[in-house]
C-alpha positions in Angstrom: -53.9 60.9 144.3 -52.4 59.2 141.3 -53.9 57.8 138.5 -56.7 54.9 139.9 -54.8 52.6 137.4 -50.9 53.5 138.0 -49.0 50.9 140.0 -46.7 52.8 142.7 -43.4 51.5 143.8 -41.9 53.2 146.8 -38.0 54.7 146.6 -35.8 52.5 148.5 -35.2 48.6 148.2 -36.4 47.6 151.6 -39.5 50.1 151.1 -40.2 48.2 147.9 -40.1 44.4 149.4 -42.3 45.6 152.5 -45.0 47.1 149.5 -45.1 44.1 147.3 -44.9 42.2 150.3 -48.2 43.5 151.9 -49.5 44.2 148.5 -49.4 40.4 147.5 -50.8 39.7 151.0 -53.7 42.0 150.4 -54.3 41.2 146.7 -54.6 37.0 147.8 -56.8 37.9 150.8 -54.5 37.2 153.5 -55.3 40.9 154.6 -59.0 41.1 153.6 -61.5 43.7 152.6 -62.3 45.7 156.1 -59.1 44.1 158.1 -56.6 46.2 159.9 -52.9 46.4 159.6 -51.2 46.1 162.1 -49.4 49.7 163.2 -46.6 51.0 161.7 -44.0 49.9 165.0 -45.3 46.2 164.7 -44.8 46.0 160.9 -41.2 47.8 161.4 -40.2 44.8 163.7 -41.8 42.4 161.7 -40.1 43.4 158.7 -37.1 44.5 160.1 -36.9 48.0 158.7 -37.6 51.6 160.1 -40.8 53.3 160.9 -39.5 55.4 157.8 -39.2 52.6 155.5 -43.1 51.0 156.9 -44.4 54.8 155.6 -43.2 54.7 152.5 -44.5 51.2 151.6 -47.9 52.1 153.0 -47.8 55.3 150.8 -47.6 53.4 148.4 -50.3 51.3 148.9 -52.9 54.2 149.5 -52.0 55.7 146.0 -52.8 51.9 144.5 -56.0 52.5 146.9 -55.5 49.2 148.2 -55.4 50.8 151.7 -57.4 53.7 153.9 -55.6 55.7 156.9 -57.2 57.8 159.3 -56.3 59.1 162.4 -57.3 57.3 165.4 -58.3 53.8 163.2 -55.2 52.9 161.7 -54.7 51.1 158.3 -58.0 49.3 157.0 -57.6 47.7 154.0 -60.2 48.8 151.4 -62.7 46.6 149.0 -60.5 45.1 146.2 -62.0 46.2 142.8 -60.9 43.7 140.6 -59.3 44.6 137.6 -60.4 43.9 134.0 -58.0 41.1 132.4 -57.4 40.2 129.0 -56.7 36.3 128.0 -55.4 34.7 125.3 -55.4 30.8 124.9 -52.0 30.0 123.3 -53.7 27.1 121.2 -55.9 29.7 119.1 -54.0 32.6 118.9 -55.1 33.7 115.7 -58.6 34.2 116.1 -57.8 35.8 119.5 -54.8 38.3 117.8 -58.0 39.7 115.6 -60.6 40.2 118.4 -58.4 41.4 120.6 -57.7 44.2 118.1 -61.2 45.4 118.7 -60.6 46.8 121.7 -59.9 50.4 121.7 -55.8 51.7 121.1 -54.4 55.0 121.4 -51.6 55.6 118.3 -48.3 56.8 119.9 -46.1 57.3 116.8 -46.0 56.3 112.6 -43.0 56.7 110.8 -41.1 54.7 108.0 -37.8 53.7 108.2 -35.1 50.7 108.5 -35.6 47.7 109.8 -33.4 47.6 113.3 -30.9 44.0 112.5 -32.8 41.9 115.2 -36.5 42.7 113.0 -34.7 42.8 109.5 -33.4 39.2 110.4 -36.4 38.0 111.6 -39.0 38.8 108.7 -35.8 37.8 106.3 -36.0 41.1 105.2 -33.4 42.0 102.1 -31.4 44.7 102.2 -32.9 48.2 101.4 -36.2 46.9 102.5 -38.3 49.6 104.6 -40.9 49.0 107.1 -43.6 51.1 108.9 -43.1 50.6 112.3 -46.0 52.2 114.7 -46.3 52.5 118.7 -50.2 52.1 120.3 -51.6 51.4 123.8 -54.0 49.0 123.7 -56.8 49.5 126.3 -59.5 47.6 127.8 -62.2 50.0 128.8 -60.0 53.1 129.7 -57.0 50.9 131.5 -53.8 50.5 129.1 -52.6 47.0 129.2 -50.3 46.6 126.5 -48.0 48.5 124.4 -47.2 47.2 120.7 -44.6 48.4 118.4 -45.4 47.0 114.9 -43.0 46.3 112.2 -44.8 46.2 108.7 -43.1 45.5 105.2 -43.7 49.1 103.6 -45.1 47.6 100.1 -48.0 46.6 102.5 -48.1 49.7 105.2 -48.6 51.9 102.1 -52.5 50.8 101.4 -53.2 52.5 104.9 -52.9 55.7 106.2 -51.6 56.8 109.7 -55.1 57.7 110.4 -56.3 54.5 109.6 -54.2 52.6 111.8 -55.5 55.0 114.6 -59.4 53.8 113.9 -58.8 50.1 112.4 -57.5 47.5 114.0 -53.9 46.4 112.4 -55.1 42.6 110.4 -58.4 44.2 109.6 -56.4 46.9 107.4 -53.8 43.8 106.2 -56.4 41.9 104.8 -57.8 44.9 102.8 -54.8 45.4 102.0 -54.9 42.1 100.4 -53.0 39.7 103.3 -54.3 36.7 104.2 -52.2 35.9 107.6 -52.1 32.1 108.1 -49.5 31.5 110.8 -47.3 33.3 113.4 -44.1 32.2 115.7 -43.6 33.7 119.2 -41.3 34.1 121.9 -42.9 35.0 124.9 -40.4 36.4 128.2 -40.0 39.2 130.3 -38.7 42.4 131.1 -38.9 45.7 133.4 -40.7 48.7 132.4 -38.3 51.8 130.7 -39.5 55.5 131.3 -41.7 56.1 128.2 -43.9 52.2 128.1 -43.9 52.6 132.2 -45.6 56.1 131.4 -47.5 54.9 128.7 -48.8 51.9 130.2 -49.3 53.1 134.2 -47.0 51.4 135.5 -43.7 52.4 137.7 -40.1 52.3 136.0 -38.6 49.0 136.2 -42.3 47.3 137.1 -42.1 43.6 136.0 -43.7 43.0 132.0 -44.5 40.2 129.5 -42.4 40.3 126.9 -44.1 38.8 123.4 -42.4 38.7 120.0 -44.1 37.3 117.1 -43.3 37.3 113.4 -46.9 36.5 111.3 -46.8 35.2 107.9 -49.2 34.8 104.9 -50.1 31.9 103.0 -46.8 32.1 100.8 -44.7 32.4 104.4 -43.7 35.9 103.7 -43.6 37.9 106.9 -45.9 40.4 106.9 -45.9 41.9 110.4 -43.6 41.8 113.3 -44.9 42.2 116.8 -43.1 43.7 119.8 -45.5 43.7 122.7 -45.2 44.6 126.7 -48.3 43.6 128.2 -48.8 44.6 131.7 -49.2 41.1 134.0 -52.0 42.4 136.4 -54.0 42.7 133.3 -53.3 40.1 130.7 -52.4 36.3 130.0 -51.8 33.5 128.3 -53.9 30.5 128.8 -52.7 27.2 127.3 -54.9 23.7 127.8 -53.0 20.3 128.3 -53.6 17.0 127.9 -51.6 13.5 129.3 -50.5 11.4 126.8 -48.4 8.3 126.2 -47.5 5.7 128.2 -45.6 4.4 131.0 -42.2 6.1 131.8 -42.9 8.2 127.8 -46.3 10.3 129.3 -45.9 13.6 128.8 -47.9 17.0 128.7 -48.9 18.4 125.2 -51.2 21.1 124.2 -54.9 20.7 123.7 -55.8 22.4 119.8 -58.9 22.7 118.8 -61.1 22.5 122.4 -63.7 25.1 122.5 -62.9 27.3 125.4 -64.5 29.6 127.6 -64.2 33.1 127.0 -62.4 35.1 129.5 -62.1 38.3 127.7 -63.4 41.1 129.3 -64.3 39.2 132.4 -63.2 40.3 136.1 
């Protein structure tokens, strides 16, 4: 049995659809807790695909333990256990960035180095300029949900060690380091899992991420940090409030700042 936590795609496109299929059914309680699949001929005909195919999608689903087979009982469909999730409201991101750095993260590499063009360009970095750039694994309890790679001008890495960026939480050791962050810009997208985040966040190769970039500035506007992060989409999201304004044919949606909200860190 795999990893309680590592998402299992099967080999095979048609394998793959039939998985997420059934796995979507099961996850939004079309299948629920106790139910039994249907056998593995029916599902092949439903489906259209082999009895092969129908194996290797519920294989999958046993390693996710979203399924039990036995002999004689055919496929129940076990208790769901939901998952712990992480939000972030896009309104006060901020104040979220720094608690969210409380949870525990496992250090994957420290090093100093260039700038690659795309992060150089984006902090406005001048020529010769080094940066540390570090890898962690967030996690919330012991489940990873995001991998970061962080980008800091090396004037500012060099008041921290590597040790304590694997104990202290990143803007905890900026401000100590004298930073005051006051703003930050982000593009937030998607992409698939390569080989080393699918490994390090337990998820298959090519499994679906969100994609955030983020540049954080200080009070002066310098950029003091640049964030790549993959967060893992079963486990994290963004959160933004609206509110209807205007009038007639000019109403329009645009975001609530400043609304106290609930706090959905930590919960489910």
């Amino acid at each position: 049995m795999t990893d309680q936590h590592r998402q299992t795609l099967p080999e095979g496109g048609k394998a793959r659809r039939v998985y997420l299929l059934l796995r979507d059914d099961i996850l939004s309680g079309v299948h629920g807790a106790g139910s039994v699949l249907a056998g593995e001929q029916k599902l092949a005909e439903m489906h259209g695909v082999s009895r092969v195919t129908i194996r290797r999608a519920l294989d999958a689903l046993e390693e996710d333990r979203l399924i039990e087979r036995r002999a004689g009982s055919g496929t129940r469909v076990r208790e769901a256990v939901q998952p712990q999730t992480m939000a972030a409201d896009m309104a006060t991101l901020i104040p979220q960035i720094v608690k969210m750095g409380q949870h525990s993260a496992r250090l994957l590499s420290f090093s100093y180095g260039a700038a690659p063009d795309h992060v150089a360009e984006a902090m406005e970095l001048g020529e010769g300029n080094r940066v540390q750039r570090a890898v962690r694994v967030r996690l919330a309890g012991e489940t990873p949900f995001s991998h970061l790679t962080t980008y800091v001008p090396e004037d500012i890495a060099t008041n921290y060690s590597e040790a304590d960026l694997a104990n202290v939480p990143l803007y905890q050791l900026l401000e100590r380091s004298g930073v005051r962050v006051s703003s930050a810009s982000q593009r937030v997208g998607a992409t698939l899992a390569g080989p080393d985040v699918a490994e390090a966040l337990g998820v298959s190769v090519g499994a679906a991420l969100l994609s955030l970039r983020r540049v954080v500035r200080d009070g002066d506007g310098r950029a003091v940090e640049y964030l790549a992060a993959l967060y893992r989409p079963d486990r994290f999201e963004l959160e933004m409030s609206l509110s209807r304004v205007g009038e007639s044919a000019m109403r329009h949606w645009e975001p609530v700042v400043d609304q106290p909200r609930r706090d959905t860190e930590g919960q489910g």
